[in-house]
MARVO-630460 format. One record per residue (C-alpha): residue in one letter; x, z, y negated. Coordinates in Angstrom, 2 decimals, padded with zeros to 5 digits, always signed. Example, Ala and Ser with C-alpha at 12.3 -4.5 7.8 and 13.67 -1.06 7.14 Angstrom:
R,type,xx,zz,yy
R,A,+012.30,+007.80,+004.50 $
R,S,+013.67,+007.14,+001.06 $
***
This chain:
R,type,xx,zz,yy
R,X,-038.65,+009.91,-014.63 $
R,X,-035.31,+007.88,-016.57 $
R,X,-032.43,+008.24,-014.83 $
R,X,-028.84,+007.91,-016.27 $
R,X,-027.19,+004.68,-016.37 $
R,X,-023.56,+004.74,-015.21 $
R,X,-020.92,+003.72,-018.22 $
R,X,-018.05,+003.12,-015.96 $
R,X,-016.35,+002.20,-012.68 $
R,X,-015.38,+003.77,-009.45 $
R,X,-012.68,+002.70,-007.53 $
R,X,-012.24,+003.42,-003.43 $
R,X,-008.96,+002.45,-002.79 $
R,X,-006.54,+003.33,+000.42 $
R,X,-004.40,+002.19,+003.11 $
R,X,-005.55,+000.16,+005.76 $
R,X,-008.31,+001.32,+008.75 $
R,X,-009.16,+004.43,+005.93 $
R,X,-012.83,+003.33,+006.16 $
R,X,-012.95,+002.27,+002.55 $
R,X,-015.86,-000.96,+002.99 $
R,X,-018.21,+001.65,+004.87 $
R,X,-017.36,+004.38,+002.47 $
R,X,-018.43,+002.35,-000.17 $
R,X,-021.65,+000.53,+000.96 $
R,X,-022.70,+004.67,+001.63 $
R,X,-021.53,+005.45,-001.96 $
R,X,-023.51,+002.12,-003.58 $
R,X,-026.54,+003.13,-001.36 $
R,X,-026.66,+006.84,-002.41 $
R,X,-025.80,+006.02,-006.00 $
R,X,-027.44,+002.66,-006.96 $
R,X,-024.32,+000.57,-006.96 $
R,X,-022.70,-003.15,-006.32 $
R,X,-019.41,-003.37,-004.59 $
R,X,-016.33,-005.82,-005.91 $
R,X,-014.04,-006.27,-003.40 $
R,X,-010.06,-005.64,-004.32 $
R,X,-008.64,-007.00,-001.37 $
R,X,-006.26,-010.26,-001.98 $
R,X,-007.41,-012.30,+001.21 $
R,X,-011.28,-011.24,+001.76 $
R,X,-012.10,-013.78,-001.06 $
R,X,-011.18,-016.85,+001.29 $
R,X,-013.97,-018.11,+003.03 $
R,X,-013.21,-018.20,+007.00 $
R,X,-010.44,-015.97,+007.13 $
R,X,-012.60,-012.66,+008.91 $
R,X,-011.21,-011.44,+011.61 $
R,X,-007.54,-010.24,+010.29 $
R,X,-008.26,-009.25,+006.96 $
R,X,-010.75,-006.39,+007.26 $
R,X,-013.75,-007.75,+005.37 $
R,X,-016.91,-006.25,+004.54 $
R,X,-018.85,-007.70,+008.11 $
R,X,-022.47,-009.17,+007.26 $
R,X,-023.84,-005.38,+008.48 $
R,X,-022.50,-003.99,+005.05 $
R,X,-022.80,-007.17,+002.97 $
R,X,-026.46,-007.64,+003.80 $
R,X,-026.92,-003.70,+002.66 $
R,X,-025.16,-003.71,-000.52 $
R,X,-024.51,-006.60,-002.68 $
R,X,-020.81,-007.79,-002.68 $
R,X,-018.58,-009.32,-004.89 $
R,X,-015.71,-011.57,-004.57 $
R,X,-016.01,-011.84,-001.05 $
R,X,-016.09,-015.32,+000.58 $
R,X,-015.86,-017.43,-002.49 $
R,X,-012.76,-018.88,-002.33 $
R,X,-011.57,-022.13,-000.03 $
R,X,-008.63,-020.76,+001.41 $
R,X,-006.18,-023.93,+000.43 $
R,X,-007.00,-022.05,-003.57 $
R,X,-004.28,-019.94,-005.00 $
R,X,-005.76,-016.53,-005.75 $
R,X,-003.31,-014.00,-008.23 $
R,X,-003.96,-010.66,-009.64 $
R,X,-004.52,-011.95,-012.77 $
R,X,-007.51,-014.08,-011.94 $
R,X,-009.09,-011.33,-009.97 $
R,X,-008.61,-008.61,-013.04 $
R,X,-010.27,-011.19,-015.12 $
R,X,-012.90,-012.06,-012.80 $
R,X,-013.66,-008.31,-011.28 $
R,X,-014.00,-006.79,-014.88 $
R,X,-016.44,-009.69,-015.67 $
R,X,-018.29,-008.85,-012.44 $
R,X,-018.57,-004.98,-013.51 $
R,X,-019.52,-005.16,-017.22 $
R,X,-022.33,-007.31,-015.70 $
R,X,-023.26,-004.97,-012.93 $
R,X,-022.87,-002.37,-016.02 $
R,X,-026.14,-004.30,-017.41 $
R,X,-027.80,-004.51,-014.81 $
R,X,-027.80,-000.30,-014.96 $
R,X,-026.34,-000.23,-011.74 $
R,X,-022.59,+001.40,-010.31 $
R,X,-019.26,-000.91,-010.05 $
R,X,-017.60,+000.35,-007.56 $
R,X,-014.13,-001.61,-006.75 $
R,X,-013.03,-001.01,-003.30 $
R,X,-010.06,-002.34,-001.31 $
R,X,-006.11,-002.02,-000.54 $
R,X,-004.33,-004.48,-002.60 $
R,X,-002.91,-002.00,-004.86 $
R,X,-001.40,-004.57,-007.51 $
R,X,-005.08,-005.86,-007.93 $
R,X,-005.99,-002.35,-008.40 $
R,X,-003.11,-002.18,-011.39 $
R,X,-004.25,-004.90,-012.42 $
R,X,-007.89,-004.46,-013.28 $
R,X,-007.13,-000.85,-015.16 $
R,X,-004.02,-001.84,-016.89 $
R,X,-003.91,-005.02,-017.40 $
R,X,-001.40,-007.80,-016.38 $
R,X,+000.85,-010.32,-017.88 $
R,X,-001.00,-013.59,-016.90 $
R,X,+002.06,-016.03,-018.05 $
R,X,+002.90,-019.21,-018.41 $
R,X,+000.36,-021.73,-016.44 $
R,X,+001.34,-022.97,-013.07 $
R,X,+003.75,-026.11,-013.36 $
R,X,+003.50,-028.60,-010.30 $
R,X,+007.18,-029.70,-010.87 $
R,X,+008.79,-026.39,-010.96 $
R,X,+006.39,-025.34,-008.05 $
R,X,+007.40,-027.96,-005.79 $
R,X,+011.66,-027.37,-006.78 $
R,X,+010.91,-023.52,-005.36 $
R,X,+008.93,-024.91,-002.46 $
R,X,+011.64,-027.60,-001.58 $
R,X,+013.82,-024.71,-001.63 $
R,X,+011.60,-022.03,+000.59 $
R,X,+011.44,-025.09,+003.36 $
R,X,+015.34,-024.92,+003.42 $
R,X,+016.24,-021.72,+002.59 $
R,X,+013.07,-019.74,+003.74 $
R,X,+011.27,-017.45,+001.84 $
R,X,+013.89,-014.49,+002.24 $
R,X,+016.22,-016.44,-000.27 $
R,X,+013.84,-016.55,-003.07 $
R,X,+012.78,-012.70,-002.24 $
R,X,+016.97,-012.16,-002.93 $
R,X,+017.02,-014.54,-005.95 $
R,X,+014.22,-012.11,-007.46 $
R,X,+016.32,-009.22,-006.76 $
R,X,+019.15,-010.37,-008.29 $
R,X,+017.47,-011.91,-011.49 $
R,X,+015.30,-009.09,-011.93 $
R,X,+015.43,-005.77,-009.68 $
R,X,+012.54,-004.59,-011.46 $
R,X,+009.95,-007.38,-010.64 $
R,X,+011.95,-007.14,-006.70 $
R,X,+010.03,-003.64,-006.02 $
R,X,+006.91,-005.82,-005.91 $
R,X,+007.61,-008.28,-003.65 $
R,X,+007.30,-007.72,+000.44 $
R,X,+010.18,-009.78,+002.42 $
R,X,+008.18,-012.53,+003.37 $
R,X,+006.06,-012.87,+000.25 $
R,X,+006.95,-016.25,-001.08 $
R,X,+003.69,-016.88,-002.81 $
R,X,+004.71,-013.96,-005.00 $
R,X,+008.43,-015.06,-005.30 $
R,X,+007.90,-018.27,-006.24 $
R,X,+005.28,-017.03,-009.12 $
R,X,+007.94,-014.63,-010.68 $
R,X,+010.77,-017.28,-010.45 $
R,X,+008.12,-019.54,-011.94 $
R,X,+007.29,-017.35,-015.10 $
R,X,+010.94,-016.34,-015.78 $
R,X,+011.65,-020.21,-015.32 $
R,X,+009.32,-021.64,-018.04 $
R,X,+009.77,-018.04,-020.24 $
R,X,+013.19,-017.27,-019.97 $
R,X,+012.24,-013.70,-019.81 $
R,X,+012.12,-011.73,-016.91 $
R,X,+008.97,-011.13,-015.46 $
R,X,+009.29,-007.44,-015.63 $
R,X,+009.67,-006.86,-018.86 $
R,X,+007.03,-008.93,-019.84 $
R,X,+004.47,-007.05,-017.89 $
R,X,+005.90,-004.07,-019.44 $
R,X,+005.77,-005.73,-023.03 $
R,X,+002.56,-007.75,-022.64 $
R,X,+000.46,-006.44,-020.55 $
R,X,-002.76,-008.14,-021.05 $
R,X,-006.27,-007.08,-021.07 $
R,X,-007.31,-003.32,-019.59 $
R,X,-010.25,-001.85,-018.07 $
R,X,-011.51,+000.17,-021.58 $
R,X,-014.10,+001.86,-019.96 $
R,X,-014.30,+005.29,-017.65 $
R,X,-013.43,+005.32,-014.20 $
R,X,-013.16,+007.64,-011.16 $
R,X,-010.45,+006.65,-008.73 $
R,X,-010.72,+008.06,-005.12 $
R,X,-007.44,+007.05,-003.17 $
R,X,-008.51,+007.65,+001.02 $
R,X,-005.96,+009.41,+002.96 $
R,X,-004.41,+010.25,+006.65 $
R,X,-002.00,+011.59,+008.29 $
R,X,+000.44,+008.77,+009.29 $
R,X,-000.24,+009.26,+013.05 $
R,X,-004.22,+009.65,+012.70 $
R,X,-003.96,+006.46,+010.20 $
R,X,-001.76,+004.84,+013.12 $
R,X,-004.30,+005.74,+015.82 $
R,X,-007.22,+003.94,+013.74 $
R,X,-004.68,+000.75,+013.29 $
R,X,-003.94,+000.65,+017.21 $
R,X,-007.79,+000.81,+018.37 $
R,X,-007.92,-002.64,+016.79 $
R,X,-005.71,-003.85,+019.17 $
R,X,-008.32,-002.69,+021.88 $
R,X,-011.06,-003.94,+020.64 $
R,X,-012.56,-007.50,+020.37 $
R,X,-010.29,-008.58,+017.39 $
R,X,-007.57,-009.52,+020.40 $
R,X,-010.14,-012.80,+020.68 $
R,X,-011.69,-013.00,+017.59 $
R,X,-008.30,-013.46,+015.89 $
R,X,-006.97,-016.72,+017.98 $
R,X,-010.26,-018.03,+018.08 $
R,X,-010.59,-017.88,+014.71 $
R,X,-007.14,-019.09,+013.83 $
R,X,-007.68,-021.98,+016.32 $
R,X,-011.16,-022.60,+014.25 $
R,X,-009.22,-023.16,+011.00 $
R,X,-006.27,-025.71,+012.28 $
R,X,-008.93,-027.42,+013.31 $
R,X,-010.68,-027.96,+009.97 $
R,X,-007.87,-029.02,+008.52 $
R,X,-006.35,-025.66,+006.79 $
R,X,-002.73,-026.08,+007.02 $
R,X,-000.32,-023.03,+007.47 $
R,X,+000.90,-023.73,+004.27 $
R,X,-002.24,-022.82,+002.62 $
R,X,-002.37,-019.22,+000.68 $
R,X,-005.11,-017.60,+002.56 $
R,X,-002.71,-018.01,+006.00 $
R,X,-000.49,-015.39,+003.71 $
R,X,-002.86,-012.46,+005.41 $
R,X,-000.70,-010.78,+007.86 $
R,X,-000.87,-011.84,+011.59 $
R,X,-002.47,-015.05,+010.47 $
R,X,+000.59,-017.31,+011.36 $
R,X,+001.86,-015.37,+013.70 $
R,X,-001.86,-016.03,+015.55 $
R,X,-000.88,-019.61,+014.64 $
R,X,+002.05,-019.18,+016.66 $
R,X,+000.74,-017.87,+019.13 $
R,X,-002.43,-020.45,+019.78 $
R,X,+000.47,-023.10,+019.78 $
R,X,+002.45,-021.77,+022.61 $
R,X,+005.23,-020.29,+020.36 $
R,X,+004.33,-016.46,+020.91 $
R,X,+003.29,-014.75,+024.32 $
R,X,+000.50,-012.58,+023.85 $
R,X,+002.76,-009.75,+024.18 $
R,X,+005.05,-010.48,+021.26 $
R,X,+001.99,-011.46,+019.04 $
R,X,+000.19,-008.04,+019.94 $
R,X,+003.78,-006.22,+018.99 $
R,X,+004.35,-007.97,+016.10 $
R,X,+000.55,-008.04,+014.39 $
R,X,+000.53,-004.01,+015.26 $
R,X,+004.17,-003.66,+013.73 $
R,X,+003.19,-005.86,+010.73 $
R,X,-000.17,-003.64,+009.84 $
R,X,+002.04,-000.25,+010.19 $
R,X,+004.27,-001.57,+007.99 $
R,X,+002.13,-002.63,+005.76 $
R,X,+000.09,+000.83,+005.81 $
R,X,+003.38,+002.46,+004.70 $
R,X,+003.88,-000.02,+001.81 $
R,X,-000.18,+000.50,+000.34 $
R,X,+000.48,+004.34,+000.82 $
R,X,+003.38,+004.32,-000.97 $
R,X,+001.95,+002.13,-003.42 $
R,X,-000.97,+004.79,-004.36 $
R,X,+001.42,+007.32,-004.36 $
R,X,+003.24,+006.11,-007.60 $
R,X,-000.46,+005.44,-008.90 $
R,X,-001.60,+007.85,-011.73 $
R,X,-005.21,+009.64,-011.83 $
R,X,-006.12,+008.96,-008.35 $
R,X,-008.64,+011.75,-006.12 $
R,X,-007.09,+012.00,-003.02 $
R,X,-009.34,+012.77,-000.13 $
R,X,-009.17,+013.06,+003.48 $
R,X,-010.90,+009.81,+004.57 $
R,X,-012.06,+011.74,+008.06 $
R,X,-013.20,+014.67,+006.02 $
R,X,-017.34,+015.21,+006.90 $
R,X,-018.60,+015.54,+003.69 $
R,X,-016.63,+012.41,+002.60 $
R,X,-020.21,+010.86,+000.85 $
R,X,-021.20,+013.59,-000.87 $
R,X,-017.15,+014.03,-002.07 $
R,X,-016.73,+010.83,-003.62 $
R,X,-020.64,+011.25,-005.17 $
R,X,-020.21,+014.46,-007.01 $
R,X,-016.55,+013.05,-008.09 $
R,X,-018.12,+009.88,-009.52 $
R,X,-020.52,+012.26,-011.99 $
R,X,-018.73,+011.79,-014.61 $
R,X,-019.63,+008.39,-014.73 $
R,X,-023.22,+008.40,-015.47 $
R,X,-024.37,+008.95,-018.72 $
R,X,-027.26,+011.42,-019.81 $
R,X,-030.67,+009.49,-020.70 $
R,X,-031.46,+009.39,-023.92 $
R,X,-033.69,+011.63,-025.66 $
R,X,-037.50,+011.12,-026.37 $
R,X,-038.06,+009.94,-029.95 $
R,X,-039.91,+013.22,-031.62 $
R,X,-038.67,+015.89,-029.48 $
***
């Protein structure tokens, strides 16, 4: 007996400690499908512990993508993983099986349906000119040069983000455009395809609860040991994977420049916060399912919602 192929892509997106990498391994299991990960730090090998990844249990159930296959001193944007994730599901595609894109980083998400501005290529001298200034100024100053060259582009950038700063100061730099409007103008390539979207929710204290029961668990050692692991090969701070939140705060901390007390604070203040931001995030986000990510019939949910995805077989020749 044929069964239909799927023509499309379903995204699993959320906050945070919603569930979304066990959610989807259940979804690729029940439905046939391969898993690209949408989370901005997962694709650095080494860096486990803080950023949530798929664990082996999942990955050695369902193949993954775009997990592990980056050495964490590599830049990483939004516009290499749209690129490289819609590659990765018009192959799956082929292969008759499901795409389904999970993960938090919601500009990723934007990225692969809508396209993104991919600018001007990265230029070493300019780069090191906004670095020189970050290591005087501190990453807060370039945040509030953004903000006053272009509000727009501002909205996307976290506090602290100075990976992020530096690239928008770097495309409106070699444009002389700002970087908003040319994401508005020129967007780039977009997902053409279908897609179901299922955006995981929670109540803010039930979400909160999930985000404090990793503080009691073993991540308070496998952190610092794992932090203490990567100084010791040779990653330096400096490198873009240690941009994962609580990573150099850990850093701090294995050095003698945090108590254990401060670093717990901070890590759990850091992940609330940065709950908040992804919620808000998928809340300005058009054509997204919401659904209760504690609701019992979650599986079966997110199955009957991704129907639309799978085309009928095709009919017998002669009847």
């Amino acid at each position: 007996m044929r069964t239909a192929r799927p023509n499309g892509v379903l995204a699993i997106v959320g906050a945070t400690a919603t569930g979304k990498s066990e959610l989807a391994a259940a979804v690729a299991e029940r439905l046939g499908g391969e898993i690209v990960s949408a989370d901005a730090f997962a694709v650095y090998r080494g860096f486990d512990a803080g950023t949530a990844k798929p664990p082996a249990s999942l990955r050695a159930r369902v193949p993954h993508h775009l997990v592990d296959v980056r050495d964490p001193r590599e830049p990483w944007s939004a516009g290499e993983f749209a690129a490289e994730a819609r590659r990765l599901c018009e192959e799956i595609l082929a292969r008759g099986r499901l795409p389904i894109l999970a993960g938090g980083t919601g500009f990723y998400v934007r990225a692969f349906f809508g396209g993104l501005f991919e600018g001007p290529r990265r230029n070493d001298e300019v780069r090191r000119a906004l670095e020189a200034v970050k290591a005087r100024r501190g990453a807060a100053f370039l945040v509030r040069m953004i903000a006053l060259l272009d509000p727009a582009s501002a909205r996307r950038v976290g506090a602290a983000d100075a990976a992020r700063a530096i690239r928008l100061l770097e495309i409106l730099l070699l444009s002389g455009e700002r970087p908003s409007r040319l994401f508005r103008e020129r967007p780039g390539p977009a997902w053409e395809k279908p897609s179901v979207k299922v955006l995981l929710t929670l109540p803010r204290e039930v979400l909160y609860g999930r985000i404090a029961r990793r503080f009691q668990s073993d991540f308070v050692n496998e952190l610092p040991a794992e932090v203490s692991r990567l100084l010791a090969a040779g990653v330096p701070l400096a490198a873009p994977a240690f941009a994962a939140i609580g990573y150099r705060d850990t850093a701090a901390l294995v050095s003698g420049a945090l108590t254990e007390a401060e670093w717990a604070e901070r890590l759990l203040r850091d992940t609330r916060r940065y709950a908040k931001r992804q919620e808000a995030w998928f809340r300005r986000e058009s054509g997204l399912v919401p659904a209760r990510a504690d609701r019992p019939d979650l599986v079966d949910f997110v199955a009957r919602e991704a129907r639309p995805l799978f085309l009928s077989p095709a009919p017998r020749e002669g009847g």
